[in-house]
DRENFIVEX-878993 format. One record per residue (C-alpha): residue number from 1; residue in three letters; x, y negated, z. Coordinates in nm, 4 decimals, padded with zeros to 6 digits. Layout:
<atom><seq>NUM</seq><type>ALA</type><c1>X</c1><c2>Y</c2><c3>Z</c3></atom>
...
//
This chain:
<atom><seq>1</seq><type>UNK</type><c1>12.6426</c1><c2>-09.8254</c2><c3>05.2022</c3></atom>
<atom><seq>2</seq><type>UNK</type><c1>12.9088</c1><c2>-10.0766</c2><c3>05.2422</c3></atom>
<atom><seq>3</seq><type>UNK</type><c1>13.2740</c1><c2>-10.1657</c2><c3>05.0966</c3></atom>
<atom><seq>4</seq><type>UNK</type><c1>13.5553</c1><c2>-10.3780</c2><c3>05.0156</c3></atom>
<atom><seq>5</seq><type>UNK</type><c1>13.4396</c1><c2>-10.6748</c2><c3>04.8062</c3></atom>
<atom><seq>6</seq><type>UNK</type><c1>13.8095</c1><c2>-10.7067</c2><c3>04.6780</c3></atom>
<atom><seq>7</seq><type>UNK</type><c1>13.8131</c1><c2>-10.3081</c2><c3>04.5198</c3></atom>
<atom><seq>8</seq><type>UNK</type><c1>13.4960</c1><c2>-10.3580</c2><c3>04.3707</c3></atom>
<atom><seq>9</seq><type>UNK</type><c1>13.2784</c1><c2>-10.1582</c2><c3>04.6325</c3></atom>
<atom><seq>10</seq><type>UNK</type><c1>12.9396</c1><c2>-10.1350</c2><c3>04.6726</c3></atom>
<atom><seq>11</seq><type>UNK</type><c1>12.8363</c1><c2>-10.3867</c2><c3>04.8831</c3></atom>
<atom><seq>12</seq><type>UNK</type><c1>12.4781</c1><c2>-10.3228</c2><c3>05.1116</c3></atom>
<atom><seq>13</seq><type>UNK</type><c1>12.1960</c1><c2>-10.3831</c2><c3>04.9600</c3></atom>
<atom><seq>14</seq><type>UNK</type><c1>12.0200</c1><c2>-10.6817</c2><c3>05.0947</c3></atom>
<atom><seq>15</seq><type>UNK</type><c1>11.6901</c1><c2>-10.5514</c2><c3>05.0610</c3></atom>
<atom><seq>16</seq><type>UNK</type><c1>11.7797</c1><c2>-10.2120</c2><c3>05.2108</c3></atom>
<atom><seq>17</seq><type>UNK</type><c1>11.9178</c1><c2>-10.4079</c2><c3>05.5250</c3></atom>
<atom><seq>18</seq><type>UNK</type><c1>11.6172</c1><c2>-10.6136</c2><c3>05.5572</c3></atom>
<atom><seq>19</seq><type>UNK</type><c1>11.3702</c1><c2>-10.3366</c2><c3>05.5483</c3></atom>
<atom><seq>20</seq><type>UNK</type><c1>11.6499</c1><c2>-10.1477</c2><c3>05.8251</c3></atom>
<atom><seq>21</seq><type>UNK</type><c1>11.6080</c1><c2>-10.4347</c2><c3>06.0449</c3></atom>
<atom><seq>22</seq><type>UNK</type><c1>11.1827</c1><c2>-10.4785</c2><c3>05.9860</c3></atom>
<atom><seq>23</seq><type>UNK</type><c1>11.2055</c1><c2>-10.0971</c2><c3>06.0620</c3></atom>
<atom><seq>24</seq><type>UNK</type><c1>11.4169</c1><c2>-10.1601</c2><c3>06.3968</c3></atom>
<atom><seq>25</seq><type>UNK</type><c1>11.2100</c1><c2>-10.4678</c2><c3>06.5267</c3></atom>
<atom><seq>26</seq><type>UNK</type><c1>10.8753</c1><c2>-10.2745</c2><c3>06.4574</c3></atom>
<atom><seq>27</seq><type>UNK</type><c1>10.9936</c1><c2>-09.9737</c2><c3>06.6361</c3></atom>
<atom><seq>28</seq><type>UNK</type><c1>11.1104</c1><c2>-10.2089</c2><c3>06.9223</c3></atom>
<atom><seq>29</seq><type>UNK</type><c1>10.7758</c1><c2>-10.3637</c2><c3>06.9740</c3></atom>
<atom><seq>30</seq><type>UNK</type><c1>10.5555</c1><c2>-10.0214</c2><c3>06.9500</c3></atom>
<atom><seq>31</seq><type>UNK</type><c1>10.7777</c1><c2>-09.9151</c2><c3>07.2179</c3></atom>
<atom><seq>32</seq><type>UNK</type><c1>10.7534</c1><c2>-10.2312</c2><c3>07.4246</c3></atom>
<atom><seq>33</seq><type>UNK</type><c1>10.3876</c1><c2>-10.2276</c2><c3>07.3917</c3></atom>
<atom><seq>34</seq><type>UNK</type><c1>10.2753</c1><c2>-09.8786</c2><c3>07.4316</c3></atom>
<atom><seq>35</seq><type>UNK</type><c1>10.2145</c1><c2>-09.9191</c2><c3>07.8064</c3></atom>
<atom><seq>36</seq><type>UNK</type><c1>10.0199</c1><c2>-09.5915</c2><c3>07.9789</c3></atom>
<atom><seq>37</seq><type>UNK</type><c1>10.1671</c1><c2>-09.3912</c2><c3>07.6527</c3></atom>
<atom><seq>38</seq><type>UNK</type><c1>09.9653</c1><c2>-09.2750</c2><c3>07.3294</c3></atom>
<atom><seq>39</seq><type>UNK</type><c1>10.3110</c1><c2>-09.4316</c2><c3>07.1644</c3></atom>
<atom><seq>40</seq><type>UNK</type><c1>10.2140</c1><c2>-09.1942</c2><c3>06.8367</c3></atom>
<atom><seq>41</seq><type>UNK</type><c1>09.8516</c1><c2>-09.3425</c2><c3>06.8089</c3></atom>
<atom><seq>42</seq><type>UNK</type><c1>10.0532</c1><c2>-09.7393</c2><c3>06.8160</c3></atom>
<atom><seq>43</seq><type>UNK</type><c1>10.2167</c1><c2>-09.5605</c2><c3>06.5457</c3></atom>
<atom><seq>44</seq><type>UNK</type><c1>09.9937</c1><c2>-09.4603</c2><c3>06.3153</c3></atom>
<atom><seq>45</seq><type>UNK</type><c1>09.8008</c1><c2>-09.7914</c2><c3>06.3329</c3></atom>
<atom><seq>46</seq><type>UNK</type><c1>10.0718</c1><c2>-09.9851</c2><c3>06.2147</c3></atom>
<atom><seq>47</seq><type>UNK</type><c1>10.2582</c1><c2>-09.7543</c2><c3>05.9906</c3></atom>
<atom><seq>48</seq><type>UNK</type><c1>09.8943</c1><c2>-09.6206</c2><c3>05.8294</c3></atom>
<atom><seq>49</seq><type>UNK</type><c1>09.6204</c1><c2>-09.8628</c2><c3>05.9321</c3></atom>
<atom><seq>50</seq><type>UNK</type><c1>09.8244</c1><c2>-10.1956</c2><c3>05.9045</c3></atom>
<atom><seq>51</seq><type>UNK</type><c1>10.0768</c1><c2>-10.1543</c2><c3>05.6421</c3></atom>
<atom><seq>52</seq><type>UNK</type><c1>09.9806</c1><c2>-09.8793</c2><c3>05.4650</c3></atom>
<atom><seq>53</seq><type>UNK</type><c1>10.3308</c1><c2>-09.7648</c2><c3>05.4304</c3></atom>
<atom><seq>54</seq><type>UNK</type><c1>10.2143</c1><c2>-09.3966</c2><c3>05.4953</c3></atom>
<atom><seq>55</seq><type>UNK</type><c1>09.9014</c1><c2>-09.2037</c2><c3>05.3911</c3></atom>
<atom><seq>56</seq><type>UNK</type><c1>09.6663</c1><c2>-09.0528</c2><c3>05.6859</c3></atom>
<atom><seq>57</seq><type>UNK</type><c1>09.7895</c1><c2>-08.6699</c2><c3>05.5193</c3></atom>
<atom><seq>58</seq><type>UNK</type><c1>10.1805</c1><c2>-08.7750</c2><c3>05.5463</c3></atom>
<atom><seq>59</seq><type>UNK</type><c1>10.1409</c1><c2>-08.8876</c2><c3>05.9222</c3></atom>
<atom><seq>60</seq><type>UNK</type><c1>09.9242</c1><c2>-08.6238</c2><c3>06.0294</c3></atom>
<atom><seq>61</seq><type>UNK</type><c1>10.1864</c1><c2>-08.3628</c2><c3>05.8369</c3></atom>
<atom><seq>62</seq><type>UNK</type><c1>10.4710</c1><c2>-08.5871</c2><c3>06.0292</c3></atom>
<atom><seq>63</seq><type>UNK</type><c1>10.2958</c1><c2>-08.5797</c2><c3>06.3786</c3></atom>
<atom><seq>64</seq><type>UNK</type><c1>10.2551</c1><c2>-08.2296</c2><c3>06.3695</c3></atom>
<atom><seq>65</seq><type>UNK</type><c1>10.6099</c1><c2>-08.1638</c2><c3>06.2834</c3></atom>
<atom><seq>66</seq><type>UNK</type><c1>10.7396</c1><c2>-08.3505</c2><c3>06.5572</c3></atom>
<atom><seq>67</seq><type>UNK</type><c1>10.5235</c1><c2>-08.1589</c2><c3>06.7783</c3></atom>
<atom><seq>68</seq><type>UNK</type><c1>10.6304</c1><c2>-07.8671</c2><c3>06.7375</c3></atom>
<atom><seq>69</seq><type>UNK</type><c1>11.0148</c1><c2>-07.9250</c2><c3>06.6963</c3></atom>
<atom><seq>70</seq><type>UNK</type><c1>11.2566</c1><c2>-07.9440</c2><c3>06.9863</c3></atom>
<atom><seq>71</seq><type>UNK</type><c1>11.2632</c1><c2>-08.2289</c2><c3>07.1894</c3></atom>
<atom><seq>72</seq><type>UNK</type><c1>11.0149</c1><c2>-08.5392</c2><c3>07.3053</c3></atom>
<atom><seq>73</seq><type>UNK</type><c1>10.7369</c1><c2>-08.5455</c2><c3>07.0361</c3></atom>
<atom><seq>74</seq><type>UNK</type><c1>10.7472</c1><c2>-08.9076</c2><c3>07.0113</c3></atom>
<atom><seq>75</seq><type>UNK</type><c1>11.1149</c1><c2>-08.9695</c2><c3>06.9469</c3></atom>
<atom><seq>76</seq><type>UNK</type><c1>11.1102</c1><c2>-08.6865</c2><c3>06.6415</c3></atom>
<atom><seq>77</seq><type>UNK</type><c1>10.8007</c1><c2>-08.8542</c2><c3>06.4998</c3></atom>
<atom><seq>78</seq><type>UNK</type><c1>11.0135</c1><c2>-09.1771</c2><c3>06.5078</c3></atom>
<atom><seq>79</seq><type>UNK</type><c1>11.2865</c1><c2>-08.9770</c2><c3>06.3087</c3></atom>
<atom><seq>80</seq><type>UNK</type><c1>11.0658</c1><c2>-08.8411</c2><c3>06.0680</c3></atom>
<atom><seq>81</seq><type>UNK</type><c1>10.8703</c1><c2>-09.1585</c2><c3>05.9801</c3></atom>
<atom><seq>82</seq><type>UNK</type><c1>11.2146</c1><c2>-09.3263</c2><c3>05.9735</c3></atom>
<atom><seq>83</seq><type>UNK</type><c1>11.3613</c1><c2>-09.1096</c2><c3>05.7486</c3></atom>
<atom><seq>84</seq><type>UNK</type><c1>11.0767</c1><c2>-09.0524</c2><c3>05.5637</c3></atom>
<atom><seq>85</seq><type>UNK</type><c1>11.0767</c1><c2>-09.4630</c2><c3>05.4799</c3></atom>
<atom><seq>86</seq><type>UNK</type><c1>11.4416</c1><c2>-09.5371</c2><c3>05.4529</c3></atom>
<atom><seq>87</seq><type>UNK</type><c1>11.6222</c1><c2>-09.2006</c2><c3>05.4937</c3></atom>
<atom><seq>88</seq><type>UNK</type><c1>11.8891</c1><c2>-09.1284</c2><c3>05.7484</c3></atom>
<atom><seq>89</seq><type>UNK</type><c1>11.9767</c1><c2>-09.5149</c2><c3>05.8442</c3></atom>
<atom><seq>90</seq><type>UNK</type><c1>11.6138</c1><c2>-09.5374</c2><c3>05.8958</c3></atom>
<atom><seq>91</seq><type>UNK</type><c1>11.6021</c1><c2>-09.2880</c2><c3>06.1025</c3></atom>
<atom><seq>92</seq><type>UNK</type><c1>11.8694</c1><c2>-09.3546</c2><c3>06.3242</c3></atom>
<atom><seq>93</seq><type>UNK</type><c1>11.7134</c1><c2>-09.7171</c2><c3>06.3479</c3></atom>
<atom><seq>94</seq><type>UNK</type><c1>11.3734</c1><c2>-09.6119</c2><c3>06.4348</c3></atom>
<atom><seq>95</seq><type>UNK</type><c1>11.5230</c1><c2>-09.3987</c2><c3>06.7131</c3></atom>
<atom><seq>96</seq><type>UNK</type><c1>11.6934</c1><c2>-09.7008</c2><c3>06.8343</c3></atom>
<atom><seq>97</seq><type>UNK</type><c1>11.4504</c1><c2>-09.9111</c2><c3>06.7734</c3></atom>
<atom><seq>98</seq><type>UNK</type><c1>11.1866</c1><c2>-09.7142</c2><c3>06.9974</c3></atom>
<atom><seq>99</seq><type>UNK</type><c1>11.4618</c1><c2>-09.6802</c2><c3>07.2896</c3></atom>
<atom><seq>100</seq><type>UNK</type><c1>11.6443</c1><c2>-09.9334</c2><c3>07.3476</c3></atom>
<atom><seq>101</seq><type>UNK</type><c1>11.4486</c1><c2>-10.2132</c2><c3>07.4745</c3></atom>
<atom><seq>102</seq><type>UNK</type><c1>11.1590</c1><c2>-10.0179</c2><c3>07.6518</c3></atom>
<atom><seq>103</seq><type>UNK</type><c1>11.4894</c1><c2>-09.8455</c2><c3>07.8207</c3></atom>
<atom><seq>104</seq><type>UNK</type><c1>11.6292</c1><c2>-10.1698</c2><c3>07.9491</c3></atom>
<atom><seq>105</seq><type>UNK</type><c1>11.2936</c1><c2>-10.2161</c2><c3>08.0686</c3></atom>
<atom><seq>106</seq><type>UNK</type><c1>11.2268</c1><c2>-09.9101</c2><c3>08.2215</c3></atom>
<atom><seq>107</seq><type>UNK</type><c1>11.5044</c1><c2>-09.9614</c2><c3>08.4424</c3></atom>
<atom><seq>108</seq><type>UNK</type><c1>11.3907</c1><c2>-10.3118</c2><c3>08.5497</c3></atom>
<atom><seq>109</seq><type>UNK</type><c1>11.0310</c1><c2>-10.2142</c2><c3>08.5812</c3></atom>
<atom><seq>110</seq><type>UNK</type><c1>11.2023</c1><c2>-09.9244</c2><c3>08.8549</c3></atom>
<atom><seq>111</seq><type>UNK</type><c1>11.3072</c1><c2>-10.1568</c2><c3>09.0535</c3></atom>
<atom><seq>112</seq><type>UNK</type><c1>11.0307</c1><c2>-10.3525</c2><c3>09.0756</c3></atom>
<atom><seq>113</seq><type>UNK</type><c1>10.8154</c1><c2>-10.0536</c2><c3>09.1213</c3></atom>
<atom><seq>114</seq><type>UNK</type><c1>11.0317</c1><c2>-09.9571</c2><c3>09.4414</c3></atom>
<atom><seq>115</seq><type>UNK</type><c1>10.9432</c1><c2>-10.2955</c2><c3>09.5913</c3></atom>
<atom><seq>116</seq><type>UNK</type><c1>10.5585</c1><c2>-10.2770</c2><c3>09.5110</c3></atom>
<atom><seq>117</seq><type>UNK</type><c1>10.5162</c1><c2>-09.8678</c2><c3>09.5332</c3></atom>
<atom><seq>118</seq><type>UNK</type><c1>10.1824</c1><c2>-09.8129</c2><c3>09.6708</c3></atom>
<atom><seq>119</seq><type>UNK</type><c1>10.0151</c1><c2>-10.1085</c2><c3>09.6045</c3></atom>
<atom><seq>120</seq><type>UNK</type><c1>09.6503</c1><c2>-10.1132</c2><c3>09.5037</c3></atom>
<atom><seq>121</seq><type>UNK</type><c1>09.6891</c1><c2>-10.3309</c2><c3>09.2335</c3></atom>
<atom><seq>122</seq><type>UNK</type><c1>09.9659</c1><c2>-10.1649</c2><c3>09.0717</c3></atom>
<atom><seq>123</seq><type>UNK</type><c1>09.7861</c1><c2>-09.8248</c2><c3>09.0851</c3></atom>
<atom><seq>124</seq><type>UNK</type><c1>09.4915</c1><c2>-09.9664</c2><c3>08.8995</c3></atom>
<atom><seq>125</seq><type>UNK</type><c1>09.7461</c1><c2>-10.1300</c2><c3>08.6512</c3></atom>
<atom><seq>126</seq><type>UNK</type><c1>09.8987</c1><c2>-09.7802</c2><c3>08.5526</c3></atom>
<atom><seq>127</seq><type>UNK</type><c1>09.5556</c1><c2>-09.6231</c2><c3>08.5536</c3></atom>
<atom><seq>128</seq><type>UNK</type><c1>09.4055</c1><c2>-09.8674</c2><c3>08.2614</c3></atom>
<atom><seq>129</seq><type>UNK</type><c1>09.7072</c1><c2>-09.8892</c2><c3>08.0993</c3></atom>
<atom><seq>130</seq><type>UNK</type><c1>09.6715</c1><c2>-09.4684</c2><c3>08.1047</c3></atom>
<atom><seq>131</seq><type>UNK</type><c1>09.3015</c1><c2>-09.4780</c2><c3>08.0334</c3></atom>
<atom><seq>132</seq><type>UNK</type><c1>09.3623</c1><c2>-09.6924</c2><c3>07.7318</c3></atom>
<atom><seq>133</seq><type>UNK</type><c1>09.6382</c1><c2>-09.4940</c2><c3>07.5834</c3></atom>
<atom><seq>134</seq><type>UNK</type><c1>09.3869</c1><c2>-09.2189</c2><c3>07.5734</c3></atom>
<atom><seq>135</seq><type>UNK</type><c1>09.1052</c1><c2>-09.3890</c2><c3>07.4045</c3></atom>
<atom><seq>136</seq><type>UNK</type><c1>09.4047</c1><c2>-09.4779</c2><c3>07.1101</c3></atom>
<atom><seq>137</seq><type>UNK</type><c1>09.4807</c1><c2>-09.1135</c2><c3>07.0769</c3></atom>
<atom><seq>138</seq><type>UNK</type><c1>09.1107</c1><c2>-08.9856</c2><c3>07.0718</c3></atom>
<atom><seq>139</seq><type>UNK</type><c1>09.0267</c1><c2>-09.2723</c2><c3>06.7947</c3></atom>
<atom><seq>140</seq><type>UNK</type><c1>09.3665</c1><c2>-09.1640</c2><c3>06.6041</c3></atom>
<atom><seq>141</seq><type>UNK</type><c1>09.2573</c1><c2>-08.7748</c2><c3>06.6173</c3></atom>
<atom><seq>142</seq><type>UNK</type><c1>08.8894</c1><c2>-08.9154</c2><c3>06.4958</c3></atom>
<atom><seq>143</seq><type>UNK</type><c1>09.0136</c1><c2>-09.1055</c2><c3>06.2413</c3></atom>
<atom><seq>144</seq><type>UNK</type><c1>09.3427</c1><c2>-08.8181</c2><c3>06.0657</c3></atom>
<atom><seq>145</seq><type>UNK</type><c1>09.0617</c1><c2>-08.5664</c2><c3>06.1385</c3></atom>
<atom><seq>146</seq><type>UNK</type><c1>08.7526</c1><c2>-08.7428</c2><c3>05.9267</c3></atom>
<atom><seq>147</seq><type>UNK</type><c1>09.0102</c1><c2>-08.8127</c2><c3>05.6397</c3></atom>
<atom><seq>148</seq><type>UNK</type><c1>09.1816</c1><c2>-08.4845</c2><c3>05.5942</c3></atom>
<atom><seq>149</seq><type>UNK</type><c1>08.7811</c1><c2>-08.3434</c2><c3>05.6075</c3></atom>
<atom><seq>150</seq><type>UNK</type><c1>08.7165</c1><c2>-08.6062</c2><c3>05.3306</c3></atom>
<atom><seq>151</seq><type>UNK</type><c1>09.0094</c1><c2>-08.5184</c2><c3>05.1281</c3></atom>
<atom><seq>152</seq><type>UNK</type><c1>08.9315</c1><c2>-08.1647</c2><c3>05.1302</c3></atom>
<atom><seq>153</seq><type>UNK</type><c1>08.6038</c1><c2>-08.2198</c2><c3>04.9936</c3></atom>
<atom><seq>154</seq><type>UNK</type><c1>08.7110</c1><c2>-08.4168</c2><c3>04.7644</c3></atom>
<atom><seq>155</seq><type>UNK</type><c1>08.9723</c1><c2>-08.2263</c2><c3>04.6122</c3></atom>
<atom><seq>156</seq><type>UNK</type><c1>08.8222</c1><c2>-07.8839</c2><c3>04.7109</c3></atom>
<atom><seq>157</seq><type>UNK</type><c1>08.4488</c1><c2>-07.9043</c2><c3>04.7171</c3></atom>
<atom><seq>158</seq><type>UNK</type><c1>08.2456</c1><c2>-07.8502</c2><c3>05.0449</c3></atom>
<atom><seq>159</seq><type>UNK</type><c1>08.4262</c1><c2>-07.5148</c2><c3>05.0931</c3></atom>
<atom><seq>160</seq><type>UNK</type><c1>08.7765</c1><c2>-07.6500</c2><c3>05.1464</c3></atom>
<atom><seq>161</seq><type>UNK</type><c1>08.5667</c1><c2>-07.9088</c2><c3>05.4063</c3></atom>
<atom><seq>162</seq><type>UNK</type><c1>08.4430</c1><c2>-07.6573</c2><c3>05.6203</c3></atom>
<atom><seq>163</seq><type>UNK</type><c1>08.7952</c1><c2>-07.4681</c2><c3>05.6329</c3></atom>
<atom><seq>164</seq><type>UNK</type><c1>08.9390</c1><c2>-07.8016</c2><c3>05.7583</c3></atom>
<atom><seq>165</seq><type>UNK</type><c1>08.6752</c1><c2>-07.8208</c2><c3>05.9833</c3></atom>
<atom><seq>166</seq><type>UNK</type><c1>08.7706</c1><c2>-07.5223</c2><c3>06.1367</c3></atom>
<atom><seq>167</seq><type>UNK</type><c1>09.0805</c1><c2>-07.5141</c2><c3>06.0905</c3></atom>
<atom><seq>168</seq><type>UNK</type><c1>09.0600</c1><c2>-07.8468</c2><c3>06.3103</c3></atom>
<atom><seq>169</seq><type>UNK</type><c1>08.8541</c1><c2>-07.7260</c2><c3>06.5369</c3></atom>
<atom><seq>170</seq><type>UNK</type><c1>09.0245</c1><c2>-07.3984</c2><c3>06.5800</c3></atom>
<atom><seq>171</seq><type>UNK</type><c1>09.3763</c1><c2>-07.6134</c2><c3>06.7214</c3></atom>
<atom><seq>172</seq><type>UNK</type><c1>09.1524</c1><c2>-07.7936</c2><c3>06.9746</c3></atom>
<atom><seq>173</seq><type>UNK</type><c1>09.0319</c1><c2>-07.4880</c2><c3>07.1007</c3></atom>
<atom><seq>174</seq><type>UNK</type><c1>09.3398</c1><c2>-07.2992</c2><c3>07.1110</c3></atom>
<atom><seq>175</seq><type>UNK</type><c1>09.5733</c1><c2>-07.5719</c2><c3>07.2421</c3></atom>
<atom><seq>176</seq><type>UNK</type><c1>09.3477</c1><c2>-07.8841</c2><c3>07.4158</c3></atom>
<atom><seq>177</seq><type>UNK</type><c1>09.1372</c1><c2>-07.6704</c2><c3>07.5902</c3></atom>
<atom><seq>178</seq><type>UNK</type><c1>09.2729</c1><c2>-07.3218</c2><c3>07.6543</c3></atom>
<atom><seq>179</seq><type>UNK</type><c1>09.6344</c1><c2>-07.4318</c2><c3>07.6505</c3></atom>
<atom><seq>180</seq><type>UNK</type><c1>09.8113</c1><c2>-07.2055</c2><c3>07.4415</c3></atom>
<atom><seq>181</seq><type>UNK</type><c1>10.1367</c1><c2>-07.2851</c2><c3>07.3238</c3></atom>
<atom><seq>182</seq><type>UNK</type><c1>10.1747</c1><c2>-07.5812</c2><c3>07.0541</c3></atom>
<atom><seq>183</seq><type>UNK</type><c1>10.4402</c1><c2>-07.4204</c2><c3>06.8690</c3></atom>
<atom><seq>184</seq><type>UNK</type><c1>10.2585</c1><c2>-07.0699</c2><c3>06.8432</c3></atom>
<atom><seq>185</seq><type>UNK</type><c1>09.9040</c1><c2>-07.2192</c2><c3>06.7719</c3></atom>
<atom><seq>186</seq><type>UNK</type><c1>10.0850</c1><c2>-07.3778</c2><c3>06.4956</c3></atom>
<atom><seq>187</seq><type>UNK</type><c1>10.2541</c1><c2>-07.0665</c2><c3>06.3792</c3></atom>
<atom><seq>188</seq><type>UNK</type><c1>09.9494</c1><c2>-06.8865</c2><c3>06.3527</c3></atom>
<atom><seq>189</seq><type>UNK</type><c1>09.7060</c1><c2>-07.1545</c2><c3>06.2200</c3></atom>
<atom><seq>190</seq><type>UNK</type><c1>09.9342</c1><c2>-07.2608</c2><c3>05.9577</c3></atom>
<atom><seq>191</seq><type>UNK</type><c1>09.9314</c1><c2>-06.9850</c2><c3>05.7095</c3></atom>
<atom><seq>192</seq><type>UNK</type><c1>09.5900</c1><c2>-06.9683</c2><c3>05.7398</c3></atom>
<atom><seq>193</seq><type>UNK</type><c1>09.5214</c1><c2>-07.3128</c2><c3>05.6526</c3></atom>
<atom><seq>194</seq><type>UNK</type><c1>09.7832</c1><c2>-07.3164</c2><c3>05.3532</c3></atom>
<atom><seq>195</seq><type>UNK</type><c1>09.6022</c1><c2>-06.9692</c2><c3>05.2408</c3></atom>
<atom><seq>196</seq><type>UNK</type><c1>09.2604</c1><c2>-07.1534</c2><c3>05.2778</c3></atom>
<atom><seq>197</seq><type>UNK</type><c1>09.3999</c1><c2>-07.5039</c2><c3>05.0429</c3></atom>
<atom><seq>198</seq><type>UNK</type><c1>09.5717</c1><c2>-07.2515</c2><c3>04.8040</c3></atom>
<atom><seq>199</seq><type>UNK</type><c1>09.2660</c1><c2>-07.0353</c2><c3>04.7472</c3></atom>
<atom><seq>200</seq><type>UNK</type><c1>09.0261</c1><c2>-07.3728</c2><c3>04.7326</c3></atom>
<atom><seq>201</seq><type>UNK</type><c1>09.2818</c1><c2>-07.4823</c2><c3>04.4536</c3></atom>
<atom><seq>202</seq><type>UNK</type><c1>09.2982</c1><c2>-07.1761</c2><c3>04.2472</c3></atom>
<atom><seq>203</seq><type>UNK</type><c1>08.8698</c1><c2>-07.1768</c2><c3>04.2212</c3></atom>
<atom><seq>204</seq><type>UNK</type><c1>08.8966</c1><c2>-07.4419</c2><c3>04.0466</c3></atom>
<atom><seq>205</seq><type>UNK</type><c1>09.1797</c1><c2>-07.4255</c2><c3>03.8320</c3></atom>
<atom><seq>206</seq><type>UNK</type><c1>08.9918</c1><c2>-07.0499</c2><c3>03.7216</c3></atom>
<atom><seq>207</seq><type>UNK</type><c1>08.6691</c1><c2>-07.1952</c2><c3>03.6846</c3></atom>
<atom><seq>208</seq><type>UNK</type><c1>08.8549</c1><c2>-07.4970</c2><c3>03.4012</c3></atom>
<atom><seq>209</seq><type>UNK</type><c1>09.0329</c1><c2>-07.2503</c2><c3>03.2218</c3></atom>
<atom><seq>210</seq><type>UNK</type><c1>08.6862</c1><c2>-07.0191</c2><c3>03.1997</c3></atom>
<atom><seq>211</seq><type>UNK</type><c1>08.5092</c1><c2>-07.3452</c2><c3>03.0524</c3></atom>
<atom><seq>212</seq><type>UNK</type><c1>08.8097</c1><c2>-07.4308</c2><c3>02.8267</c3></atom>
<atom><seq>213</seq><type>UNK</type><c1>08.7591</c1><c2>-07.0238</c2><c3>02.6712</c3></atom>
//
């Protein structure tokens, strides 16, 4: 992205490197202020909710993917919504972004941890903080899970709906309540729900062309 003024290089795009460092600093304060955890539904409030920079299908496709890939879910959603928005500088700068500062305080928070450890009112502290995180996640899960519905009806007919539904409802089951595997619910579930999309699509593409004859 960068070169020699003098030999006529390319020089970085301001833009580019403004949007890098918007990336970094938002990144920076969702890790900062996910306290308790739910870090993914901080996430998708400001990257969907807020700014609108993705759709509720491209962070629900993202969030999966991170899932179900190596390594902590929350740091590979950060590289796919990165490089999803910028590519791989954005990327590497959500990464950073998300790491670097709640690290520093991480280790500061240790120590004072050590000197309060027990201590009623810290317990009660990391118990809200937990409780909240939850209610983030459960109203992120409500909210991707009415919209991909919606969008199946809409571009499927009621149908398509109820295959989301269960679809949906069939990864609950399988993974939030009889804990199977992520990876191999996903596996499974996937082809199914592609087959389910693909055959909703073909009805009425068939159903057009019989009309058209």
């Amino acid at each position: 992205m960068s070169g020699n003024s003098g030999s006529g290089g390319s020089q970085p795009d301001p833009d580019v490197k403004g949007r890098l460092i918007e990336l970094f600093l938002l990144f920076n304060r969702l890790g900062l202020s996910s306290f308790g955890g739910g870090v993914s539904a901080w996430m998708h409030r400001a990257f969907v909710e807020q700014r609108g920079w993705l759709s509720e299908s491209e962070f629900a496709a993202a969030l999966a993917l991170g899932r179900i890939m190596p390594g902590a879910n929350v740091v590979n959603l950060a590289v796919i919504i990165g490089q999803r928005l910028l590519g791989v500088a954005g990327a590497a700068v959500a990464v950073l972004g998300l790491l670097a500062a709640p690290t520093i305080g991480l280790i500061a928070a240790a120590a004072v941890y050590r000197q309060f450890a027990g201590a009623s009112l810290l317990d009660d502290v990391l118990q809200g903080t937990s409780a909240a995180a939850v209610g983030l996640l459960l109203a992120m899960g409500v909210t991707s899970g009415s919209h991909a519905v919606r969008a199946a009806i809409g571009s499927g007919g009621f149908g398509r709906g109820v295959a989301a539904v269960a679809v949906t409802g069939a990864v609950f089951v399988l993974v939030g309540v009889l804990r199977f595997p992520t990876v191999a619910t996903v596996l499974v579930i996937a082809p199914l729900s592609i087959a389910f999309a693909y055959a909703a699509a073909v009805k009425p593409r068939r159903d057009d062309a019989d009309v058209r004859r």
